[in-house]
C-alpha positions, -999 to 999 in steps of 0.1 A, spaced: -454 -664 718 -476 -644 739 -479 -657 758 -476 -678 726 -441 -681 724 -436 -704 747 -461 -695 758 -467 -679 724 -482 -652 723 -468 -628 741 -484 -585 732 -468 -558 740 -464 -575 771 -466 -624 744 -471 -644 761 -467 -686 749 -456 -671 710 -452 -662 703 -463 -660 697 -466 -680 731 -465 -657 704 -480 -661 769 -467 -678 802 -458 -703 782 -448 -740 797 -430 -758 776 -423 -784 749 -448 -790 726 -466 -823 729 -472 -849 704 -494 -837 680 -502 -869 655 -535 -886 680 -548 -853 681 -544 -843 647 -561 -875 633 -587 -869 654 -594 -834 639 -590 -851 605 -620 -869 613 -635 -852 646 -674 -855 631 -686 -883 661 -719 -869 666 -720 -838 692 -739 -808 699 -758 -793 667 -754 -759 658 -775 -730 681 -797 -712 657 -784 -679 647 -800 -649 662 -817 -618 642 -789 -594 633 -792 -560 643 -771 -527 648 -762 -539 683 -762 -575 672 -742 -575 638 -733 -610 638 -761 -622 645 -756 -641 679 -787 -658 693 -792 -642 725 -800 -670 746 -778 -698 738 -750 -703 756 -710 -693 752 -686 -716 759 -651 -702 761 -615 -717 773 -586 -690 781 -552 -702 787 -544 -691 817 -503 -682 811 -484 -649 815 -516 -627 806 -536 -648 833 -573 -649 823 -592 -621 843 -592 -597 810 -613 -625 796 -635 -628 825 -640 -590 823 -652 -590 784 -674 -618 793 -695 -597 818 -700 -573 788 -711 -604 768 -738 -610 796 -751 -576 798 -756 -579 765 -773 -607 759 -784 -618 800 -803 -647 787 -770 -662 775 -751 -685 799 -712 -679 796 -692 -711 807 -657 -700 817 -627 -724 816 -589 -718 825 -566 -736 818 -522 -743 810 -534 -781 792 -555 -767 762 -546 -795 739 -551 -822 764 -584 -808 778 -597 -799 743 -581 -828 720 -617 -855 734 -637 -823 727 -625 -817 689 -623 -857 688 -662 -857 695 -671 -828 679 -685 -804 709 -652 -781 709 -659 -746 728 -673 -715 710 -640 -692 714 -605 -706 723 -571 -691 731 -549 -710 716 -515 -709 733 -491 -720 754 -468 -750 757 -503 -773 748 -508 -746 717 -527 -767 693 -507 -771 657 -524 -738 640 -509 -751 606 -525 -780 610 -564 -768 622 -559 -746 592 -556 -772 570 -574 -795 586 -604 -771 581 -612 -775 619 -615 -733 626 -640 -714 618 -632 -683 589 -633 -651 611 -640 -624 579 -680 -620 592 -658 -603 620 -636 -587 605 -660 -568 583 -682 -562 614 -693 -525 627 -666 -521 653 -680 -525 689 -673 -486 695 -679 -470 663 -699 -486 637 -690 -465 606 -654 -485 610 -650 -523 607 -633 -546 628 -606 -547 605 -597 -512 604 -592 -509 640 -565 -532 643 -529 -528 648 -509 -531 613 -499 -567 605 -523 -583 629 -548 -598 607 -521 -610 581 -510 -634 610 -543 -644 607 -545 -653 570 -524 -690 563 -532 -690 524 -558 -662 503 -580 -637 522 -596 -660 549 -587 -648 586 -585 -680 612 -569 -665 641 -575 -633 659 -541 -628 678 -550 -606 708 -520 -594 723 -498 -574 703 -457 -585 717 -426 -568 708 -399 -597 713 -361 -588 717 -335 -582 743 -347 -575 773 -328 -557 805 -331 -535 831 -316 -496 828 -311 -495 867 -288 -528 861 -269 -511 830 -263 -479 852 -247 -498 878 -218 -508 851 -220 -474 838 -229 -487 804 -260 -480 779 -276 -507 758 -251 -517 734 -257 -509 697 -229 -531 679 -220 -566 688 -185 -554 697 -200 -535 726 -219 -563 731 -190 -587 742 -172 -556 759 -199 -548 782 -202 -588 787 -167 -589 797 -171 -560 823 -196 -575 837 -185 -610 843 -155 -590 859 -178 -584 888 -194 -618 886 -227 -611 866 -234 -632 835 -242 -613 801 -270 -635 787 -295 -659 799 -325 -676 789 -350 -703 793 -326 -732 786 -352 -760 788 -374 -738 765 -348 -729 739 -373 -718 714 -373 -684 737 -336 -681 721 -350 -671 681 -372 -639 700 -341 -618 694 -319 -645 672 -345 -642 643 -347 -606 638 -308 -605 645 -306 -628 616 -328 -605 590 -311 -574 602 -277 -592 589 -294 -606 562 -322 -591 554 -360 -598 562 -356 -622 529 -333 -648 549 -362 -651 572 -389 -657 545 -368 -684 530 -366 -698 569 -403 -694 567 -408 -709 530 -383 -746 541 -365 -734 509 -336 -754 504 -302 -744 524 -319 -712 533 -306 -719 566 -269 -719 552 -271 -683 544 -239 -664 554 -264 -648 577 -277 -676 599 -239 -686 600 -229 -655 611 -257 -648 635 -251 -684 651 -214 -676 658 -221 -644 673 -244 -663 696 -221 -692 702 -197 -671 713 -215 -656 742 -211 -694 753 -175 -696 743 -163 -666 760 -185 -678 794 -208 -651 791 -239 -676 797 -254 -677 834 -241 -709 847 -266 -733 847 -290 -715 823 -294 -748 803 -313 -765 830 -340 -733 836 -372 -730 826 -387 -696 814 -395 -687 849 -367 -701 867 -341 -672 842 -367 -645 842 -360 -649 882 -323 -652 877 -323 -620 855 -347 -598 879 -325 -609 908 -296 -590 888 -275 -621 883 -277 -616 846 -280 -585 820 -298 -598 795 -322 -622 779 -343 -632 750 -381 -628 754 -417 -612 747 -430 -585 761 -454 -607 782 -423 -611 807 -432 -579 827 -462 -594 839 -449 -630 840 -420 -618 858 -438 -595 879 -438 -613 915 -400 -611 910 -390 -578 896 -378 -555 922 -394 -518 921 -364 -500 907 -354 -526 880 -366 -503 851 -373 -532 828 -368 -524 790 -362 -542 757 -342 -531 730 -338 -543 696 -306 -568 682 -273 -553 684 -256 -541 650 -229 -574 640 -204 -547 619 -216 -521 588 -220 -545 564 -261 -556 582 -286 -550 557 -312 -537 579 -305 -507 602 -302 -510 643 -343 -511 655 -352 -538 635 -369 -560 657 -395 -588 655 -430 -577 669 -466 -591 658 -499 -608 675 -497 -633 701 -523 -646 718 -537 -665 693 -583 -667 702 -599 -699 672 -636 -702 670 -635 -736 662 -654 -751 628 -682 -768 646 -685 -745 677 -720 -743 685 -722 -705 688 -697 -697 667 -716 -663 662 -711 -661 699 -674 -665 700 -672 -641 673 -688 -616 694 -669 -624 722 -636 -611 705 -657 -578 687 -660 -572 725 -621 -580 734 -616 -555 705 -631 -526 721 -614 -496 736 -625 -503 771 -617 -538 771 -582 -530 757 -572 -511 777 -581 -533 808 -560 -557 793 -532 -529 789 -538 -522 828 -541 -558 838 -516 -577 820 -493 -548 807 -494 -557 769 -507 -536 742 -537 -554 725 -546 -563 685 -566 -528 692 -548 -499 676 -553 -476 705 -561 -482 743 -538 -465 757 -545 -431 761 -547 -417 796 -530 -446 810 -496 -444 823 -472 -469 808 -443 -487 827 -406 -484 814 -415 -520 798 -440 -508 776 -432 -474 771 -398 -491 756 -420 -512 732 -438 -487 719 -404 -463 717 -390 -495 696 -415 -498 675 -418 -461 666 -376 -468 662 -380 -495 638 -408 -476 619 -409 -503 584 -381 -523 598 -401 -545 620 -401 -583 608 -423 -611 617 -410 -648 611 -443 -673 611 -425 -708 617 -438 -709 652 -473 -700 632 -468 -728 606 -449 -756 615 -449 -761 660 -428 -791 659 -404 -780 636 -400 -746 658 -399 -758 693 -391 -793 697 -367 -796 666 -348 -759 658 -356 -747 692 -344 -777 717 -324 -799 694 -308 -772 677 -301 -737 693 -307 -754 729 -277 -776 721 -258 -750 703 -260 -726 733 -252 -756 757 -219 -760 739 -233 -798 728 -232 -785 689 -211 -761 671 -231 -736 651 -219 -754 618 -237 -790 630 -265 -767 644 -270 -753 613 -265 -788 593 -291 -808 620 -319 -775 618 -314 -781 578 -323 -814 581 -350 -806 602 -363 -783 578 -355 -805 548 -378 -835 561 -407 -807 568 -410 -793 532 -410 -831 521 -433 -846 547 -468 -849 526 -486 -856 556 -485 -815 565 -499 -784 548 -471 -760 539 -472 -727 538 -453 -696 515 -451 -661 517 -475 -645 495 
């Protein structure tokens, strides 16, 4: 939730979902005004720039003096990598204006835009405002990004766009057929996150089975640190390990039939057994006191001050967490712990993707512009500034060489290399906001955890949820091709 996640968003650093995949905020606001006003957002506006003359250093086409007109969410990653690929933008084209906007409110500053039909050229699309990216997809209100994709990359020209990315990536992009409408920039490895220094103290390494779970749990709350905590008014942080915890019981199939609102696909023995496994971190007392009140920010700072072992997040919480994370901390994140022999999917399976999430809106002006705004993001150079800046790995496959990488990241990219194929990537938070956050995430697992619900009623009331979203005509729904 790179930051998407609550942030979404989130890379190998998030943000949000996550993805976001990001920094996130919070609850997702209400969606319908906005939505209707994308339905029919064609009140007048600014026409179309005329494109430029394409060339080997202008591939797309961009017309080199109209002006670019980007808005950043300014979350976990902040927004200076941005800032930094738009000076590239100017040298190249230094007739070109570049208007620069940061922002945590992108739906509220940018619903009057897409209402009156002047949105921005290039917009990242995340945090707790995230616009409904199931909806603008079919709403037809983003522009189709395959001119980029099958661009000359910005640093070798014999390779496109496409081929330069990190696997998975543009799929997150795709909704339905080949069309790609998001460019998820960060790349975030979500799971358990905890410090080694922390782990040492107990004498204890990151626990493979659930078993050894609960046991280290126990020893610690004998010396009066919590297991688990998380960003209880945020709950939707909870499913960043819980999901892929889930397909490794199950397998990656339980997830798709999450993803697909097939009928009692939440009532698989999986989900059931997942749920209790978590409810009984609650049961036993092994929750941070209090974690049900905290936002994201408010647990990160209860974990980094060592008052807790472990929480759910993105990998955006190094830098998020940053002003609070004492020097020796060794942050790391591991995949789910093994439930007993009978999992389907082997111990590494973990949920990683794009987060992040930059739309060139439909009736951008320079949407050629905006396009060439992320060929630049996409660059080695400009990756790995982000890798420096915000310590995420970026969409680019690459960027990292010669730069040393913190214990944080150099644990992602051990767990990915762990999970090899077994790396899963669950796209409610993608498809269907609402029913994500505000309905499976707060209504359901936040009250769960809280001890408000039992994991049987959780289950029942996020089936219900999930029920009235496959049947509700007035959204597009989406299936795994």
């Amino acid at each position: 939730m790179g930051s998407t996640s609550a942030h979404n968003n989130e890379g190998l650093g998030r943000r949000d979902v996550i993805k976001r995949s990001a920094a996130l905020g919070l609850i997702t606001v209400p969606t319908m005004s906005f939505l209707s006003a994308c339905a029919s957002g064609d009140s007048g506006g600014d026409e179309p720039v005329k494109k430029g003359k394409t060339s080997a250093k202008n591939p797309l086409g961009v017309n080199e003096s109209a002006a670019l007109d980007v808005v950043i969410f300014n979350g976990g990653f902040g927004d200076q990598y941005a800032k930094d690929a738009e000076k590239k933008y100017g040298e190249a084209f230094p007739k070109a204006k570049v208007k620069h906007t940061s922002t945590q409110k992108i739906q509220s500053q940018l619903q009057p835009r897409f209402n009156g039909g002047t949105p921005p050229d290039l917009i990242d699309n995340s945090g707790a405002e995230q616009m409904d990216m199931g909806v603008l997809v079919g709403k037809k209100q983003l522009l189709d990004l395959t001119p980029l994709m099958d661009a000359p990359s910005y640093d070798d020209p014999n390779k496109k766009v496409r081929d330069t990315l990190r696997p998975g990536v543009l799929e997150m992009g795709q909704f339905e057929g080949d069309p790609v409408w998001i460019m998820y920039y960060a790349y975030t490895v979500y799971g358990v996150w905890y410090s080694q220094t922390n782990l040492e103290k107990l004498d204890a390494e990151y626990p493979e089975t659930w078993d050894d779970m609960l046991a280290l749990c126990a020893k610690a709350k004998k010396q009066g640190i919590a297991g688990w905590t998380y960003a209880g008014k945020y709950p939707y942080y909870l499913p960043f390990s819980l999901y892929p915890f889930i397909a490794k019981i199950g397998g990656r199939e339980v997830l798709d039939k999450i993803d697909n609102l097939e009928p009692n696909a939440w009532k698989d023995p999986a989900v059931k057994a997942a749920f209790e496994a978590y409810y009984e971190l609650y049961k036993k007392g092994y929750i941070l006191k209090g974690t049900p009140g905290l936002t994201h920010i408010q647990s990160q700072t209860e974990w980094t001050k060592g008052k807790a072992l472990f929480i759910p997040n993105g990998s955006w919480v190094e830098n998020e967490a940053a002003p609070t994370t004492p020097k020796d901390f060794k942050m790391m994140v591991a995949a789910p712990s093994s439930l007993d022999s009978s999992d389907k999917m082997p111990f590494g399976t973990i949920w990683a993707s794009g987060g992040e999430p930059f739309v060139v809106p439909a009736k951008a002006a320079n949407p050629q512009g905006g396009m060439e705004q992320l060929r630049i993001m996409l660059s080695e150079e400009s990756s790995k500034n982000f890798t420096k800046q915000v310590k995420s790995l970026s969409a680019f496959n690459g960027g990292t060489d010669g730069l040393t990488l913190s214990t944080a990241m150099q644990s992602g990219v051990d767990a990915l290399k762990k999970a090899g194929d077994n790396v899963v990537n669950p796209r409610l938070q993608d498809w269907y906001v609402k029913l994500q956050k505000e309905q499976i995430g707060t209504a359901g697992l936040g009250e769960m955890m809280a001890g408000r619900l039992t994991p049987a009623e959780a289950i029942k009331k996020i089936q219900a949820y999930a029920d009235a979203a496959a049947k509700d005509q007035s959204i597009k729904h989406y299936k795994h091709q």
